[in-house]
SELUM-48163 format. One record per residue: residue number from 1; residue in one letter; chain; x, y, z of N, C-alpha, C in turn. Coordinates in steps of 0.2 Angstrom, whole numbers, always signed. Example, Ala and Ser with C-alpha at 12.3 -4.5 7.8 and 13.67 -1.06 7.14 Angstrom:
REM residues 2
+-----+---------+--------+-------+-------+-------+-------+-------+-------+-------+-------+-------+
! num ! residuo ! cadena !   n_u !   n_v !   n_w !  ca_u !  ca_v !  ca_w !   c_u !   c_v !   c_w !
+-----+---------+--------+-------+-------+-------+-------+-------+-------+-------+-------+-------+
!   1 !       a !      A !   +66 !   -28 !   +39 !   +62 !   -22 !   +39 !   +66 !   -16 !   +39 !
!   2 !       s !      A !   +64 !   -11 !   +35 !   +68 !    -5 !   +36 !   +64 !    +0 !   +39 !
+-----+---------+--------+-------+-------+-------+-------+-------+-------+-------+-------+-------+
This chain:
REM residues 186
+-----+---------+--------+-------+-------+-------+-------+-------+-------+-------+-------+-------+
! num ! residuo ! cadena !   n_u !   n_v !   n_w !  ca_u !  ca_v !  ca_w !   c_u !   c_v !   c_w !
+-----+---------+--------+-------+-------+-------+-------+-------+-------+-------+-------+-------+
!   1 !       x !      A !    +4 !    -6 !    +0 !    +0 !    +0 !    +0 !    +4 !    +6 !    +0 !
!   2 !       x !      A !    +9 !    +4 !    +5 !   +16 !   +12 !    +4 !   +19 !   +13 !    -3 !
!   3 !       x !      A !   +21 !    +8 !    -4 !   +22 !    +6 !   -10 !   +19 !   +10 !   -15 !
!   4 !       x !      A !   +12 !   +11 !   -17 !    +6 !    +9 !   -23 !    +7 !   +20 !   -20 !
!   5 !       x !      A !    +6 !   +21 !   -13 !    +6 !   +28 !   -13 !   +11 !   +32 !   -15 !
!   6 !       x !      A !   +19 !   +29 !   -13 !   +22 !   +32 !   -15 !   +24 !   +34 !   -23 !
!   7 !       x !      A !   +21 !   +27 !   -28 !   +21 !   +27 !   -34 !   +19 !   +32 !   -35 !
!   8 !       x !      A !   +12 !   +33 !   -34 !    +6 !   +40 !   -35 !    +9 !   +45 !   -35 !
!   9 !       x !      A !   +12 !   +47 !   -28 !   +17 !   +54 !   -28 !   +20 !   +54 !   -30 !
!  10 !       x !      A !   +26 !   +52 !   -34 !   +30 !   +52 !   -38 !   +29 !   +52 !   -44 !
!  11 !       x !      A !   +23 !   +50 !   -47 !   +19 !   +49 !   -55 !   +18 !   +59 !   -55 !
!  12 !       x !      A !   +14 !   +62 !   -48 !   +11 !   +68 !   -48 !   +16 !   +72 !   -49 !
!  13 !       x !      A !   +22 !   +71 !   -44 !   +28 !   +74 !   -44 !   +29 !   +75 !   -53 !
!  14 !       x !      A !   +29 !   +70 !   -56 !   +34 !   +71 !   -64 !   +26 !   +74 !   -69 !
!  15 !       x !      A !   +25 !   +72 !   -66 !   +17 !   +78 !   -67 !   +21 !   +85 !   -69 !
!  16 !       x !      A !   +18 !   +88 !   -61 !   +20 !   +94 !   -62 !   +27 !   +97 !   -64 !
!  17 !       x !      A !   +33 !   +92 !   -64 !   +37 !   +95 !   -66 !   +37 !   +96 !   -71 !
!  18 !       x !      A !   +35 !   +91 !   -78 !   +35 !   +92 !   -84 !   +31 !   +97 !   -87 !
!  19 !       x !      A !   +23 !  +100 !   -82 !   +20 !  +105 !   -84 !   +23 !  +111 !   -84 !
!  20 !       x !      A !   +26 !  +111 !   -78 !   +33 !  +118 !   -77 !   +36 !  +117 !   -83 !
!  21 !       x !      A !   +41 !  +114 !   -84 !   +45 !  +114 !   -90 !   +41 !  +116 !   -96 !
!  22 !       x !      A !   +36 !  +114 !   -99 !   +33 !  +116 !  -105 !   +30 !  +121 !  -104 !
!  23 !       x !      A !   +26 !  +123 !   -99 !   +25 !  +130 !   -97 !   +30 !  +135 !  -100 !
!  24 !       x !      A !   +36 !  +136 !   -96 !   +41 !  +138 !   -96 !   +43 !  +141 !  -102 !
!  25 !       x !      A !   +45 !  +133 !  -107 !   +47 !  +134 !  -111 !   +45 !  +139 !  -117 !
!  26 !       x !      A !   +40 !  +140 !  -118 !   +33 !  +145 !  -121 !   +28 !  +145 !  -117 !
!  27 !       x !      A !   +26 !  +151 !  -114 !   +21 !  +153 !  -108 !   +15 !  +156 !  -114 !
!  28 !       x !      A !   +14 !  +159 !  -120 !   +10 !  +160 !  -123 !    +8 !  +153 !  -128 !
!  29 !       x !      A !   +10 !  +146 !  -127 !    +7 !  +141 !  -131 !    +5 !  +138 !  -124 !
!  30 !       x !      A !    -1 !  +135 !  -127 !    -6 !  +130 !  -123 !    -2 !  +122 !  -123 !
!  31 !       x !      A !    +0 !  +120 !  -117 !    +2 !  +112 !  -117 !    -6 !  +108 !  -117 !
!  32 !       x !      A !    -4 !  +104 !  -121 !    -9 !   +98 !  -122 !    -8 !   +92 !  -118 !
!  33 !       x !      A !   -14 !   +90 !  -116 !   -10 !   +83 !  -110 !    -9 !   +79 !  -114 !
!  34 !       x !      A !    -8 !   +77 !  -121 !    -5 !   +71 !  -124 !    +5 !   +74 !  -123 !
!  35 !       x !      A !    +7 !   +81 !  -123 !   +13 !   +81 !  -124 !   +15 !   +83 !  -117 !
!  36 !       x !      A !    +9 !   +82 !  -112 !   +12 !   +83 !  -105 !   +12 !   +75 !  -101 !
!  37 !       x !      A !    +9 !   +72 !  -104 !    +7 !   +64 !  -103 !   +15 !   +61 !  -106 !
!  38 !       x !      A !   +16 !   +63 !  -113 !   +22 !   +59 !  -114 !   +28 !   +63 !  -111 !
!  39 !       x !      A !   +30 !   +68 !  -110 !   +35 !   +72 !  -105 !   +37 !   +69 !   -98 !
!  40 !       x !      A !   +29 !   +67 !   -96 !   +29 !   +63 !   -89 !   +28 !   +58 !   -88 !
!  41 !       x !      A !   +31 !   +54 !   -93 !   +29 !   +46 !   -95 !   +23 !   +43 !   -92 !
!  42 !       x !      A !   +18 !   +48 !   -91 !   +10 !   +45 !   -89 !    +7 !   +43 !   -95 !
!  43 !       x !      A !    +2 !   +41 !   -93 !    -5 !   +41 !  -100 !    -9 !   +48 !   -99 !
!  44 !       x !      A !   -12 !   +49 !  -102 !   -18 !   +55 !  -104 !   -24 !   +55 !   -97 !
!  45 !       x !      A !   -24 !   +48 !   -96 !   -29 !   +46 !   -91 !   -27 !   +45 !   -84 !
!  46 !       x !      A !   -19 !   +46 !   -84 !   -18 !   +47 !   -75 !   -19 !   +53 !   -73 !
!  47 !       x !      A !   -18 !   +58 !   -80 !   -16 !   +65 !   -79 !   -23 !   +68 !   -77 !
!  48 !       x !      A !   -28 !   +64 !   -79 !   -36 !   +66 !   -79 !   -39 !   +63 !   -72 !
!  49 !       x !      A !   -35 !   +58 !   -70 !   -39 !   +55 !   -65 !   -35 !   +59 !   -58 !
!  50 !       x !      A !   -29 !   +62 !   -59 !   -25 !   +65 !   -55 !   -26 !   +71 !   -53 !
!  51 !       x !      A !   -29 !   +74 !   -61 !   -32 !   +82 !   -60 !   -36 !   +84 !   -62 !
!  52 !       x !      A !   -40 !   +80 !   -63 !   -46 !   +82 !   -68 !   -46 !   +86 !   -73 !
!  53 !       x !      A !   -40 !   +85 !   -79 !   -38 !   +89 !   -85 !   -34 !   +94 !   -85 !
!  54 !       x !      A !   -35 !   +99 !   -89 !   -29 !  +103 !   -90 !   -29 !  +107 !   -85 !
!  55 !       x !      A !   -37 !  +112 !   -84 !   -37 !  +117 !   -80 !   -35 !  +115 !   -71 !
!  56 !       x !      A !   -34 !  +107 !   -69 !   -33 !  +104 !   -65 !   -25 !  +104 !   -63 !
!  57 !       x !      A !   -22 !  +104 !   -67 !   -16 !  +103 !   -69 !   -11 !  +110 !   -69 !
!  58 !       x !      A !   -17 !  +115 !   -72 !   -14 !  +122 !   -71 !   -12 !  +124 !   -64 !
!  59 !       x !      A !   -18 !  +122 !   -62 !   -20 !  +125 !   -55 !   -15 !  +122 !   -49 !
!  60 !       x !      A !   -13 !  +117 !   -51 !    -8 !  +112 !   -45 !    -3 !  +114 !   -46 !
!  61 !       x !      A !    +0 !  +116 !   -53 !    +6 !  +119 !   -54 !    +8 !  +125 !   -53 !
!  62 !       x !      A !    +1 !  +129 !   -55 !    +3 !  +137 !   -49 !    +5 !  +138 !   -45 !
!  63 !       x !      A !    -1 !  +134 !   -38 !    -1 !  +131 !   -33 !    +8 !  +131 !   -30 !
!  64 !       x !      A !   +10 !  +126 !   -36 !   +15 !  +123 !   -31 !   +21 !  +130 !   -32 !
!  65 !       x !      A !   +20 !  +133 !   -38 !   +25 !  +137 !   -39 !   +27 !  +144 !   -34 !
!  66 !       x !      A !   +20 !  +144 !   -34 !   +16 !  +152 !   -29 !   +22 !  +148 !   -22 !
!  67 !       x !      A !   +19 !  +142 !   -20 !   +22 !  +141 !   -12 !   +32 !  +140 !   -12 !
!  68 !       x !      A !   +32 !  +138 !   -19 !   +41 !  +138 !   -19 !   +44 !  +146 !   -20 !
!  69 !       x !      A !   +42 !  +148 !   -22 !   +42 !  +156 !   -23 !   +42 !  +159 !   -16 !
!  70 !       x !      A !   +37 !  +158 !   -14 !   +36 !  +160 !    -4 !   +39 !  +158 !    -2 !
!  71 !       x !      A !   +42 !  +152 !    -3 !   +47 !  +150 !    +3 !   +55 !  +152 !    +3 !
!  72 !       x !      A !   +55 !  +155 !    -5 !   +64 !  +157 !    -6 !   +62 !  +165 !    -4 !
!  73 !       x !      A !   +58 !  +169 !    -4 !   +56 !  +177 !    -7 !   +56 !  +176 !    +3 !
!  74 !       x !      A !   +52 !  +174 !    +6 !   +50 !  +173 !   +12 !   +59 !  +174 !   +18 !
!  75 !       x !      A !   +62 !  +168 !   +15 !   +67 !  +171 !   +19 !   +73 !  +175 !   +18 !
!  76 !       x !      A !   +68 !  +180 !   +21 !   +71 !  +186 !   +24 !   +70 !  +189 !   +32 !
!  77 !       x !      A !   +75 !  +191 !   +35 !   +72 !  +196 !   +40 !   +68 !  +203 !   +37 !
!  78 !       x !      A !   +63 !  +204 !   +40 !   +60 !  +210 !   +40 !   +66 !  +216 !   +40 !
!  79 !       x !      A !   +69 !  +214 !   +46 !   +72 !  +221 !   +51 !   +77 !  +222 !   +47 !
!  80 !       x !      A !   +82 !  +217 !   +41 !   +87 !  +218 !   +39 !   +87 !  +219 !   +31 !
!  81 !       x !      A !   +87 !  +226 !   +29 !   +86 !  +227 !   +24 !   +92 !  +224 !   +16 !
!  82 !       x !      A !   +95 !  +225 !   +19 !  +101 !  +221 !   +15 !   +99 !  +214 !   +15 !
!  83 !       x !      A !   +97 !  +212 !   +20 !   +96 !  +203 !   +17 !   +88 !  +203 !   +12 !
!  84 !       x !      A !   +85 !  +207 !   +15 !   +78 !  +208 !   +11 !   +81 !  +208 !    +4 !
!  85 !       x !      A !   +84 !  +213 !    +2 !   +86 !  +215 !    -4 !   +90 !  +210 !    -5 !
!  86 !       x !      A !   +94 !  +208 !    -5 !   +99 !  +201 !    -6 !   +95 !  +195 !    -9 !
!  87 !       x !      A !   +88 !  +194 !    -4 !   +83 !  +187 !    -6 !   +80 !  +190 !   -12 !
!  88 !       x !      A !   +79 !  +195 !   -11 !   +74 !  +198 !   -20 !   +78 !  +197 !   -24 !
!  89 !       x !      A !   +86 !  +199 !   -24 !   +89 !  +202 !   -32 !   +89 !  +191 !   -30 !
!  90 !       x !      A !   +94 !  +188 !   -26 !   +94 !  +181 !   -28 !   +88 !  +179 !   -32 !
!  91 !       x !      A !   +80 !  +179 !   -30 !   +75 !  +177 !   -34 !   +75 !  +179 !   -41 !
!  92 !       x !      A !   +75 !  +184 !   -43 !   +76 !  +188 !   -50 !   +83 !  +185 !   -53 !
!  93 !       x !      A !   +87 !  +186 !   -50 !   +92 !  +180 !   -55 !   +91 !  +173 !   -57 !
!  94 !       x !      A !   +87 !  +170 !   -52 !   +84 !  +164 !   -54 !   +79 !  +164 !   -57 !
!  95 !       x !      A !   +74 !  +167 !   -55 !   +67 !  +168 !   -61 !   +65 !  +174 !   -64 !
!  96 !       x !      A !   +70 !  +178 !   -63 !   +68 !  +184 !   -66 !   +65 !  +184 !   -74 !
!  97 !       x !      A !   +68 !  +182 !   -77 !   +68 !  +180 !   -86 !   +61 !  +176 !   -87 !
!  98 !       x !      A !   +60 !  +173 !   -80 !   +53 !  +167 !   -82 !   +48 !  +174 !   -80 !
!  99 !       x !      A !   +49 !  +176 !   -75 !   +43 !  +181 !   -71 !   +43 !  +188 !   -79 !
! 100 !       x !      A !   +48 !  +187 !   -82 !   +46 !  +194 !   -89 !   +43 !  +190 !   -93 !
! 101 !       x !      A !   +45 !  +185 !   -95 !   +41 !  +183 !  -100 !   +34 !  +178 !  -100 !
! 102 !       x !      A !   +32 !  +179 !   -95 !   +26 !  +175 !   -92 !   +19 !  +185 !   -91 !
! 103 !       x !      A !   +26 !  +189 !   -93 !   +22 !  +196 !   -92 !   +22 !  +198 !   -99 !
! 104 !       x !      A !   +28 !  +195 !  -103 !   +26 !  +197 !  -111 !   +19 !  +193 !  -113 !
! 105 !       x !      A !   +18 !  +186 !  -109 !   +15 !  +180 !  -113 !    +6 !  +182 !  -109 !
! 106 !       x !      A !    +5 !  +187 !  -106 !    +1 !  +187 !  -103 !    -5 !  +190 !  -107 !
! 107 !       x !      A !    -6 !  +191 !  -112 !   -11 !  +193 !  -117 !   -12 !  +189 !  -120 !
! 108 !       x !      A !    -9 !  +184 !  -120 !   -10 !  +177 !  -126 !   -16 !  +174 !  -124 !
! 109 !       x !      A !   -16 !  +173 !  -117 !   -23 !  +168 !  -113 !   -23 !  +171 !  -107 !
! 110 !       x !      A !   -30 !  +171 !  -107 !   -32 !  +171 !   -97 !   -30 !  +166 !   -95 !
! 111 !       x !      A !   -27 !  +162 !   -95 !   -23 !  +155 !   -90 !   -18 !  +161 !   -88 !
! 112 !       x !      A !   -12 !  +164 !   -94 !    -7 !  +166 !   -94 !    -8 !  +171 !   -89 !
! 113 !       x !      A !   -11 !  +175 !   -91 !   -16 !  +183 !   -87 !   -18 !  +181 !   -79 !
! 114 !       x !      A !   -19 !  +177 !   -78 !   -21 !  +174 !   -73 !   -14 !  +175 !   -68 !
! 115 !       x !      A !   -11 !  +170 !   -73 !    -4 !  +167 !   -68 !    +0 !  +174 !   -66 !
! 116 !       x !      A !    +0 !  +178 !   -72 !    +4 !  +184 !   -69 !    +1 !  +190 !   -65 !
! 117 !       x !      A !    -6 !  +188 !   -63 !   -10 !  +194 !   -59 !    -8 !  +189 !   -53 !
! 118 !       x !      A !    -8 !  +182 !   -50 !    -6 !  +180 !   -45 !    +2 !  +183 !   -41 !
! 119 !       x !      A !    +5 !  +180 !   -47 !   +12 !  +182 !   -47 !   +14 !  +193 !   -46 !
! 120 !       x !      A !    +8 !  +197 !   -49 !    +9 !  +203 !   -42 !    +5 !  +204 !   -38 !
! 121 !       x !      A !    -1 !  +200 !   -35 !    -3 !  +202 !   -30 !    +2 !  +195 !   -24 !
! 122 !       x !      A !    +7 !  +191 !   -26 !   +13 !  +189 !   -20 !   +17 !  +196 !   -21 !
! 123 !       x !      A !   +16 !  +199 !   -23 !   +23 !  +205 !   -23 !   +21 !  +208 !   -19 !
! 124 !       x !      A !   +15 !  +210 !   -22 !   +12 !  +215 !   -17 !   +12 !  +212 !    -9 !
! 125 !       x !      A !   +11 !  +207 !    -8 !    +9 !  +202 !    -2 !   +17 !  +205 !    +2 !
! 126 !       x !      A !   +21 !  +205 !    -3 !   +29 !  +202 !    +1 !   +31 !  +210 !    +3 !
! 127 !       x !      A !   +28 !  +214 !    -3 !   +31 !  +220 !    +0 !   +29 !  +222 !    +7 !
! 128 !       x !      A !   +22 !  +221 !    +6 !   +18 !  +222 !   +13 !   +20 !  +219 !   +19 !
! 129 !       x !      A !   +24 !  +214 !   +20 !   +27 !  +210 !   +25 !   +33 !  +210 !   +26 !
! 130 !       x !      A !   +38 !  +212 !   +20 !   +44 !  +213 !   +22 !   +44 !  +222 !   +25 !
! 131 !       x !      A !   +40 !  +226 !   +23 !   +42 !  +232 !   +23 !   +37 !  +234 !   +29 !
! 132 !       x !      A !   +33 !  +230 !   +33 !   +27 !  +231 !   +39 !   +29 !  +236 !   +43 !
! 133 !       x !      A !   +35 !  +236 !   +45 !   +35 !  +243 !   +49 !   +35 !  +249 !   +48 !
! 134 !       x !      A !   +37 !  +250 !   +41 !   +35 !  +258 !   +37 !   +31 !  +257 !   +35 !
! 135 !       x !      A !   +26 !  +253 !   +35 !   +20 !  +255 !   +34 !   +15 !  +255 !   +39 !
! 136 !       x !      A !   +17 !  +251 !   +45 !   +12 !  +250 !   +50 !    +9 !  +258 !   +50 !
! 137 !       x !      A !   +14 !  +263 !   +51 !   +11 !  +271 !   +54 !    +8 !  +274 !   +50 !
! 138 !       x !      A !    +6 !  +271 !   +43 !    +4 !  +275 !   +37 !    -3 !  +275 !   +35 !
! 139 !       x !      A !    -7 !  +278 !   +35 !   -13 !  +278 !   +34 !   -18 !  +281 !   +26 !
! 140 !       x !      A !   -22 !  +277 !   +24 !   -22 !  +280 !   +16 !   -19 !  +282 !   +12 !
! 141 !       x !      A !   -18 !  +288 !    +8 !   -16 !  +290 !    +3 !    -9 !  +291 !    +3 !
! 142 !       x !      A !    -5 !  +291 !   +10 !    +1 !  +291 !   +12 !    +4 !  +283 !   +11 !
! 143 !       x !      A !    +0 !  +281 !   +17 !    +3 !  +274 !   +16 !    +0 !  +270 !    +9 !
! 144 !       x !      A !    -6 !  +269 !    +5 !    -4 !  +269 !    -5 !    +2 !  +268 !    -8 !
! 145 !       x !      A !    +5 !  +277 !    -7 !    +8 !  +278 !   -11 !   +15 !  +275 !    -9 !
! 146 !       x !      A !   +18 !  +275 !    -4 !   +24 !  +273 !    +1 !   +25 !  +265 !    -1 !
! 147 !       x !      A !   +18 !  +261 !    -2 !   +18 !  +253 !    -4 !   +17 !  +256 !    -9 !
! 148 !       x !      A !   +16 !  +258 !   -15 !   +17 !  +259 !   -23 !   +25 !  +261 !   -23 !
! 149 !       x !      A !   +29 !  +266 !   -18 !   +37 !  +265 !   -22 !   +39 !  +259 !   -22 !
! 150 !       x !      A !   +38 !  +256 !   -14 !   +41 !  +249 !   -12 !   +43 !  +244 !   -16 !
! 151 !       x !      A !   +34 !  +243 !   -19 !   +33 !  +239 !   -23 !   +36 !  +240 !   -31 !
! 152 !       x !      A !   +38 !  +247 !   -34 !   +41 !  +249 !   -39 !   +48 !  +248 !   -37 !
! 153 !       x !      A !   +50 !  +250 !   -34 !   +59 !  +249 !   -32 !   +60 !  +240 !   -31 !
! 154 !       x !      A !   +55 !  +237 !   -29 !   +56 !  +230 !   -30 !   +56 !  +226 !   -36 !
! 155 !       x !      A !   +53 !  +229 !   -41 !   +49 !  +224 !   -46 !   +56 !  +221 !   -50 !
! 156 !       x !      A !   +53 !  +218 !   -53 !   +57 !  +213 !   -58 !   +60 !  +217 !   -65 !
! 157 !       x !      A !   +56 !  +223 !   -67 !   +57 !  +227 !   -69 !   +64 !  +232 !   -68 !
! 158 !       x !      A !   +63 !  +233 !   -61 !   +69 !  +236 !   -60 !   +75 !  +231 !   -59 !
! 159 !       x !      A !   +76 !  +227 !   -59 !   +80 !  +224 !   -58 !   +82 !  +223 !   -66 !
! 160 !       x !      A !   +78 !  +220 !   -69 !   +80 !  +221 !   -78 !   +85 !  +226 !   -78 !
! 161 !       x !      A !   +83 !  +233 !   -76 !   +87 !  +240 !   -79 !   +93 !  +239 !   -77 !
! 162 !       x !      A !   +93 !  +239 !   -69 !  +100 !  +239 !   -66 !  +105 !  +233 !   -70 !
! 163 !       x !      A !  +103 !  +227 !   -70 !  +107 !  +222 !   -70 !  +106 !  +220 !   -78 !
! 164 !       x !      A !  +104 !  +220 !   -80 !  +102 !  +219 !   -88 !  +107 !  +224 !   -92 !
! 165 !       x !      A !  +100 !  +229 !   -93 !   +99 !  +236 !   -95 !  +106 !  +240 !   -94 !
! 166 !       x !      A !  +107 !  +241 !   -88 !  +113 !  +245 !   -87 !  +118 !  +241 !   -86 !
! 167 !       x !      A !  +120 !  +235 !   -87 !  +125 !  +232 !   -84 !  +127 !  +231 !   -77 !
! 168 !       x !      A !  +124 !  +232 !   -72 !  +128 !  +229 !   -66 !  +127 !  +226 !   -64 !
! 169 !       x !      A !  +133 !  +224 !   -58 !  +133 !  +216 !   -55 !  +129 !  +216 !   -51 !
! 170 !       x !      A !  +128 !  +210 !   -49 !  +123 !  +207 !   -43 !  +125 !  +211 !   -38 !
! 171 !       x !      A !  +130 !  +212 !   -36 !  +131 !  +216 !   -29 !  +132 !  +223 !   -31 !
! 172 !       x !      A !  +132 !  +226 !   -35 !  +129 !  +234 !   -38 !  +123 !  +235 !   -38 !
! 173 !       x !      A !  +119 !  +229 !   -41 !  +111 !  +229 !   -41 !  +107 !  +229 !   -35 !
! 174 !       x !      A !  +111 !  +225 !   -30 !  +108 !  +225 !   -23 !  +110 !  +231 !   -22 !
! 175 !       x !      A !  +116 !  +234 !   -22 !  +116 !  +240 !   -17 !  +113 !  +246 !   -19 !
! 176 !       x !      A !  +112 !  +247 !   -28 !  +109 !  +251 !   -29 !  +100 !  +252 !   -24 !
! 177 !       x !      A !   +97 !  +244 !   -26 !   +89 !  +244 !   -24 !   +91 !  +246 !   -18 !
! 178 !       x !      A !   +95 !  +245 !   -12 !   +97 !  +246 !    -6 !   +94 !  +255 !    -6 !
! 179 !       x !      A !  +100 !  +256 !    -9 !  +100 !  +265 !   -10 !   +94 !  +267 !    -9 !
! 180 !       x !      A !   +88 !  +265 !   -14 !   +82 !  +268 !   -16 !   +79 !  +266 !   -11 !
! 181 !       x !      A !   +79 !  +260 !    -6 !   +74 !  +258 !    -1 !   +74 !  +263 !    +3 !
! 182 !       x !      A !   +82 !  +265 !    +5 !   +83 !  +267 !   +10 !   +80 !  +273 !   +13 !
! 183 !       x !      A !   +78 !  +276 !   +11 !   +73 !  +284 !   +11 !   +68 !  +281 !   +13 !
! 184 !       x !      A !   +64 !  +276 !    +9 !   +56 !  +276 !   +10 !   +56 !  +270 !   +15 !
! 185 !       x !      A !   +61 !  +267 !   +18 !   +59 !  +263 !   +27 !   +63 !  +266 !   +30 !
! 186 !       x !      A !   +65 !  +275 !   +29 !   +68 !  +277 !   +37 !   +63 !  +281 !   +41 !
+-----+---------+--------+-------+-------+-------+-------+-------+-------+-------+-------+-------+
């Protein structure tokens, strides 16, 4: 029986990684469960009984992505802003490329539109949390605008400019973001 369960986890597991993968690979093409079936050496019919189809399959996938994202963006301290900025720029070095073009792909489909309106309201989430103490004091149109720099001095975007765009290293990139934070959490 531990057996037969742990097979099931492990079938689900190459599941969803192969959905990630293909996703990835083109986020404006639709994966079909016949090329997500042979990807994850299942049949058509494990993937239907597992998830009830594709929209089943998206949804697990988001899922798990949204909570792996949490768990790398997450550790930070609040109080220390340098690590703050340090666990952002490391995220963006690793998914940065995936998080812009999941923003070019996002008019192709509302699956797409979907996933990247998920993927800013966690931004939104993370600034809110990492930055809780400058914001605790702020009230309405003060505290808005104070979470709209945050969240702009955080994006993915800026980080394109700095480290892309203008060439700097990862540790010119952290320190620039640093710079800009600094003013709006003293």
């Amino acid at each position: 029986m531990q057996a037969r369960a742990a097979a099931v986890e492990e079938a689900t597991e190459r599941i969803l990684d192969a959905a990630e993968e293909l996703f990835w690979n083109n986020p404006a093409r639709p994966v079909t469960l016949a090329e997500l079936a042979s990807k994850a050496g299942v049949s058509v019919h494990s993937i239907i009984r597992r998830f009830g189809g594709q929209a089943g399959v998206y949804e697990a996938t988001a899922a798990r992505s949204v909570e792996r994202v949490g768990a790398q963006r997450n550790d930070a301290d609040p109080s220390d802003l340098e690590q703050v900025v340090r666990v952002l720029v490391e995220h963006y070095e690793q998914f940065g490329d995936r998080a812009l073009a999941l923003i070019a792909a996002e008019q192709a489909s509302p699956t797409v539109k979907d996933l990247a309106d998920v993927g800013r309201l966690c931004h939104v989430d993370w600034c809110e949390r990492m930055f809780f103490a400058t914001l605790a004091e702020r009230r309405g149109a003060d505290r808005r605008r104070r979470l709209a720099q945050l969240i702009a001095v955080c994006d993915v975007y800026t980080w394109l400019l700095l480290r892309r765009q203008r060439g700097l290293s990862r540790r010119e990139t952290e320190r620039a973001i640093t710079e800009m934070l600094e003013p709006l959490v003293a």
